[in-house]
Structure formats: C-alpha cells, structure tokens
C-alpha positions in Angstrom: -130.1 -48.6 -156.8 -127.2 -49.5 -154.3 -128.3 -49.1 -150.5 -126.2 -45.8 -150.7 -127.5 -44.5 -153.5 -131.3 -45.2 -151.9 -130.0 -43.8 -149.0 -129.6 -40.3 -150.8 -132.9 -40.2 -152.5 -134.5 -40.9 -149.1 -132.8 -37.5 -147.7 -133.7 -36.0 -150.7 -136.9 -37.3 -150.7 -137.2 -35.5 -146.8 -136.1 -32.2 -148.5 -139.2 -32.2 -151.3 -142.1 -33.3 -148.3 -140.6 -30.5 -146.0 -141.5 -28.2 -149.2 -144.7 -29.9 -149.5 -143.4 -30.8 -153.1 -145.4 -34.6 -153.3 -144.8 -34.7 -156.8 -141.1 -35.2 -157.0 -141.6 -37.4 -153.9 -143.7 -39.7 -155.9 -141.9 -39.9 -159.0 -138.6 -41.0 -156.9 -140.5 -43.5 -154.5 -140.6 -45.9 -157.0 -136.7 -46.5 -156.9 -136.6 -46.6 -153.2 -139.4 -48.6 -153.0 -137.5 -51.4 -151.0 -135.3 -49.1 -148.4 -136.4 -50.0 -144.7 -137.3 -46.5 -144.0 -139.2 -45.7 -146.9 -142.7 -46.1 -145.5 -141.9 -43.1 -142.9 -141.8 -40.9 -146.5 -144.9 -42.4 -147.6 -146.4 -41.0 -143.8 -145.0 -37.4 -144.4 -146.8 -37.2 -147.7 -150.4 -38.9 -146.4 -150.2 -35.8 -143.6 -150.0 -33.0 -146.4 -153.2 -31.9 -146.9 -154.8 -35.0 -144.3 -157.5 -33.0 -144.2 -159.1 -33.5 -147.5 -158.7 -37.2 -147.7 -161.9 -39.4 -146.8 -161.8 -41.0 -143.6 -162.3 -44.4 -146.1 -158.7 -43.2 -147.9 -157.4 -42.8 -144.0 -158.3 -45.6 -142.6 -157.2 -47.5 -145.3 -153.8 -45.8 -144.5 -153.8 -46.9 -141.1 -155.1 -50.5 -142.1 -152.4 -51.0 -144.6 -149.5 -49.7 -142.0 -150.4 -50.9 -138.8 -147.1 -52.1 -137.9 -145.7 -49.0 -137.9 -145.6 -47.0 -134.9 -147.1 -43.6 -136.8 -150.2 -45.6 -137.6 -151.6 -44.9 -134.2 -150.8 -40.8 -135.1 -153.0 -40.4 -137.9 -155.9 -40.3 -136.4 -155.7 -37.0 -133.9 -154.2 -35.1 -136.5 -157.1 -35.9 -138.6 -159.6 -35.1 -136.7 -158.1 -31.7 -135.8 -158.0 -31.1 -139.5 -161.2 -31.7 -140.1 -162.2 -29.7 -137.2 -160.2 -26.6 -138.3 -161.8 -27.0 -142.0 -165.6 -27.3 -140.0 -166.3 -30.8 -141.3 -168.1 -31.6 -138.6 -170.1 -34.7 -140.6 -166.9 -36.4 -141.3 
C-alpha cells in the first residue's frame, strides 16, 4: 500500500480497537506492517483483555518493544488488572 493508503487503514485500524474488535485489527496489520506508527496499534490491542495474558506473554511485550515509550505503561495497568480479577499469585 501507498503511505496514504496505510495511512487510512491505520485510522481505521483505531476505529476497530476502540470497539474492542481485534479481529479486523489483525487481519489488516499485515498490510500496514511497515507504517512508523503501527506498533502504537499493536499496544492498543495487547491492553484488551491485559488481564488474561501470562506475565511470560507480557513481558515478552515489553521485551520486544522497549524502545517505545508505552513499554514502561504496561506494567501498572497489568497489575491493576490482575488485582481487579483477584489473581493475587500472578
């Protein structure tokens, strides 16, 4: 896709995470794969439902996006979830 054609998808792609709709999100990341901004959609879709991944699959978030500012954001919101969901061991 052209830059404003990718450009698109990724507003679109804002419009199906605010709806919680990962699915459609998914299907379309593949095509804007290479858009600078792109890895801010893939931290929209890790926070739904954060609090039933493993803290492995979240740390490996963190690990594998640490030069992103938001990487130093998952961690609170986490813990809160697991908190609210009494999963105290995690």
């Amino acid at each position: 896709l052209d830059l404003e054609a990718q450009r698109e998808l990724y507003e679109q792609a804002h419009q199906w995470l605010d709806n919680k709709d990962v699915t459609r999100f998914k299907k379309a990341r593949k095509q804007i794969a290479d858009y600078p901004l792109t890895p801010y959609l893939d931290y929209r879709s890790f926070l739904i439902d954060l609090g039933d991944k493993s803290p492995i699959v979240v740390r490996n978030f963190i690990d594998s996006h640490k030069t992103f500012p938001f990487s130093n954001r998952i961690s609170a919101p986490y813990f809160d979830a697991l908190a609210s969901q009494g999963k105290w061991a995690e």
